[in-house]
BAVEX-838046 format. One record per residue: residue in three letters; x, y, z of N, C-alpha, C in turn. Coordinates in steps of 0.02 Angstrom, whole numbers. Layout:
  aa   n_xx   n_yy   n_zz  ca_xx  ca_yy  ca_zz   c_xx   c_yy   c_zz
 ala      X      Y      Z      X      Y      Z      X      Y      Z
...
This chain:
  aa   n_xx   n_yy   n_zz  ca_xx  ca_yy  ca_zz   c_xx   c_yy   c_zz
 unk   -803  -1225   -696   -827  -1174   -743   -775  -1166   -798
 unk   -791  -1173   -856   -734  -1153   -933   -712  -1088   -924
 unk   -689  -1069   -963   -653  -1007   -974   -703   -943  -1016
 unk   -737   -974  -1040   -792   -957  -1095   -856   -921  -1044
 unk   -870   -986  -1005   -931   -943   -945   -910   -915   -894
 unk   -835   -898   -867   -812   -878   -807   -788   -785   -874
 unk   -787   -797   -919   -766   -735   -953   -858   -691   -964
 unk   -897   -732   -971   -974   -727   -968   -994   -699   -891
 unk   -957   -703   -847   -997   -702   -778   -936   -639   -756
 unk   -885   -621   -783   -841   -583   -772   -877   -510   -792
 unk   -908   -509   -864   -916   -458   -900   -991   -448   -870
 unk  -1034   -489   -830  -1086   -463   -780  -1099   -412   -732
 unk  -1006   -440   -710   -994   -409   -652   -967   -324   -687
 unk   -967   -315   -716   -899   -253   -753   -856   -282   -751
 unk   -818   -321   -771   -764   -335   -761   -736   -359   -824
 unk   -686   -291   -867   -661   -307   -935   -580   -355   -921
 unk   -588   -377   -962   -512   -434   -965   -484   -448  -1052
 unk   -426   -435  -1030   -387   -444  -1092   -336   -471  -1087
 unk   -311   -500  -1132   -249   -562  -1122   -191   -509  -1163
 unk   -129   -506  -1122    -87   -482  -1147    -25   -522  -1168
 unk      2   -527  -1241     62   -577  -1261    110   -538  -1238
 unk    160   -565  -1214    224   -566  -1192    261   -621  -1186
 unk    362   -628  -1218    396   -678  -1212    401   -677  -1129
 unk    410   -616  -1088    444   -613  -1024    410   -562   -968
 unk    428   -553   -933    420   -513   -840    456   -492   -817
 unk    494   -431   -824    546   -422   -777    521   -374   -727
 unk    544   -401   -645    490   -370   -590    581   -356   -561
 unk    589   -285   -555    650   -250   -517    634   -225   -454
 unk    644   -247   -384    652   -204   -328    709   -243   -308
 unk    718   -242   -230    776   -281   -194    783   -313   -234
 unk    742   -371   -257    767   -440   -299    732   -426   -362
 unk    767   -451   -417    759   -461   -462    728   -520   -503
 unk    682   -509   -524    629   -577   -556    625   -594   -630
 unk    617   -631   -666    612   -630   -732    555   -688   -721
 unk    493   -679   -748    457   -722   -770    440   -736   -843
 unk    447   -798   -846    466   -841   -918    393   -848   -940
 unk    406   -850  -1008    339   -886  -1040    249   -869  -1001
 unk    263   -800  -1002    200   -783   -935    135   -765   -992
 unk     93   -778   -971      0   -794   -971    -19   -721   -929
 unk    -22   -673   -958    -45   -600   -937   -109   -593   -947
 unk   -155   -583   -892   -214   -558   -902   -227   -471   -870
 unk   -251   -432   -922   -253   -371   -888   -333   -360   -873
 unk   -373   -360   -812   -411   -334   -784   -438   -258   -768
 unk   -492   -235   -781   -520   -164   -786   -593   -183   -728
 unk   -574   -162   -671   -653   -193   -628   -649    -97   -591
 unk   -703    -80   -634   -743      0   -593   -682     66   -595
 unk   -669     32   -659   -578     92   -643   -522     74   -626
 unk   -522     22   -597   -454     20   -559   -440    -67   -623
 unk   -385    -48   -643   -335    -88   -680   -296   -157   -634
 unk   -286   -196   -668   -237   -252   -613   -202   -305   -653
 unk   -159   -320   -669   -141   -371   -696   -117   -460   -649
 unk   -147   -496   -685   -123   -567   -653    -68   -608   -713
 unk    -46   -628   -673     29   -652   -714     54   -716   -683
 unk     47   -761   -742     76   -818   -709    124   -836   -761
 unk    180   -920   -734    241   -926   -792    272   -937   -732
 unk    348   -963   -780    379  -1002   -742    437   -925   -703
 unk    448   -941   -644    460   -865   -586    556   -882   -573
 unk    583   -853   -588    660   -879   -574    695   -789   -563
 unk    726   -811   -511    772   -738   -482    857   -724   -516
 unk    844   -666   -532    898   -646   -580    951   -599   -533
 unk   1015   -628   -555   1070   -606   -541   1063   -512   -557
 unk   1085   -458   -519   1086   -408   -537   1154   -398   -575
 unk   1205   -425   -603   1260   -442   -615   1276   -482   -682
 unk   1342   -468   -694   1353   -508   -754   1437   -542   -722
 unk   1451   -583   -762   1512   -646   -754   1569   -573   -763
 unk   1571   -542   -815   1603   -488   -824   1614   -424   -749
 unk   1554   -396   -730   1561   -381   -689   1583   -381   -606
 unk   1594   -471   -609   1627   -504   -548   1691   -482   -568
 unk   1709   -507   -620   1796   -497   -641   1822   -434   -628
 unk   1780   -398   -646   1818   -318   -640   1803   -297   -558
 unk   1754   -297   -510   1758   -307   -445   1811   -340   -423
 unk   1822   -412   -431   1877   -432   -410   1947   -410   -430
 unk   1970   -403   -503   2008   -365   -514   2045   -305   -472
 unk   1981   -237   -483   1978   -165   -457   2016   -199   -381
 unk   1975   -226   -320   1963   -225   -273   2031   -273   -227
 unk   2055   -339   -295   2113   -354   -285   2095   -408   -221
 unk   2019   -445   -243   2005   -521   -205   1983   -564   -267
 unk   1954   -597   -237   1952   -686   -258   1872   -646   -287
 unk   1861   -687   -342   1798   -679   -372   1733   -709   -332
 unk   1749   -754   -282   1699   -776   -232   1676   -721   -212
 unk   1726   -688   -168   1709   -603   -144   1692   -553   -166
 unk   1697   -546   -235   1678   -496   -266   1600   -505   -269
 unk   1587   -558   -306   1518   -622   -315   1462   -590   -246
 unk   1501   -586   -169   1481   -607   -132   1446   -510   -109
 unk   1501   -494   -112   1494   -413    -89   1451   -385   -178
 unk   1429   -388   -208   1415   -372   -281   1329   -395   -283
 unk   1337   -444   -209   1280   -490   -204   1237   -423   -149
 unk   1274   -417   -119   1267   -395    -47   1245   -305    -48
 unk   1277   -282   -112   1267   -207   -145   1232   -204   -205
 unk   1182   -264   -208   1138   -280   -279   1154   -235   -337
 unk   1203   -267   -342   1237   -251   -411   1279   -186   -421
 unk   1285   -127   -387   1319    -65   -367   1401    -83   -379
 unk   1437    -91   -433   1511   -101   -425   1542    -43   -407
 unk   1524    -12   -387   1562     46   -360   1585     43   -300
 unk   1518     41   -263   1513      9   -184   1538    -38   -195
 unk   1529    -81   -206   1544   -162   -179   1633   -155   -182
 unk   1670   -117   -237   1739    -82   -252   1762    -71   -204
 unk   1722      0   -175   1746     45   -111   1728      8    -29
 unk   1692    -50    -49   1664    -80     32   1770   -125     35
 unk   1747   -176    -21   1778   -214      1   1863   -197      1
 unk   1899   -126    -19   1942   -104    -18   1954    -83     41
 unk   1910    -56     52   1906    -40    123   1920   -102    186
 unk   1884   -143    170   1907   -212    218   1960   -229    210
 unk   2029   -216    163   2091   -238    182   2148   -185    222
């Protein structure tokens, strides 16, 4: 089925659709997502809203190169560790500060 008669058999059903432009996706809980170059369709079926989203899906550091340094720095380890506990306290330099100070 094209895109043309599946958008024809959509609007039968109730079912409004709209294409939304966007360069990006950023999806924040535990992990962090950035979806690239995403194809947004927003859906309206009887009230209830939904979006489908596709594109290329890659997991983002909660962190910056900067913020390892100053963890490791503050905390007075190896930037592996900072990296690692910074990893471990998704992104919280405070904690990750006070954890790993604490471990020496």
């Amino acid at each position: 089925m094209n895109p043309k008669q599946l958008e024809q058999a959509m609007k039968k059903l109730g079912v409004k659709q709209e294409e939304i432009e966007a360069s990006e996706v950023i999806i924040k809980g535990k992990k962090n997502y950035i979806i690239r170059e995403p194809t947004i369709i927003k859906m309206n079926m009887m009230g209830q809203e939904s979006l489908q989203i596709t594109g290329a899906l890659e997991l983002l550091e909660s962190f910056t190169e900067e913020d390892i340094k100053t963890v490791a720095e503050q905390a007075n380890v190896t930037q592996e560790k900072a990296k690692a506990m910074l990893e471990e306290t998704r992104g919280d330099l405070a904690e990750a500060i006070l954890r790993l100070r604490q471990e020496q």
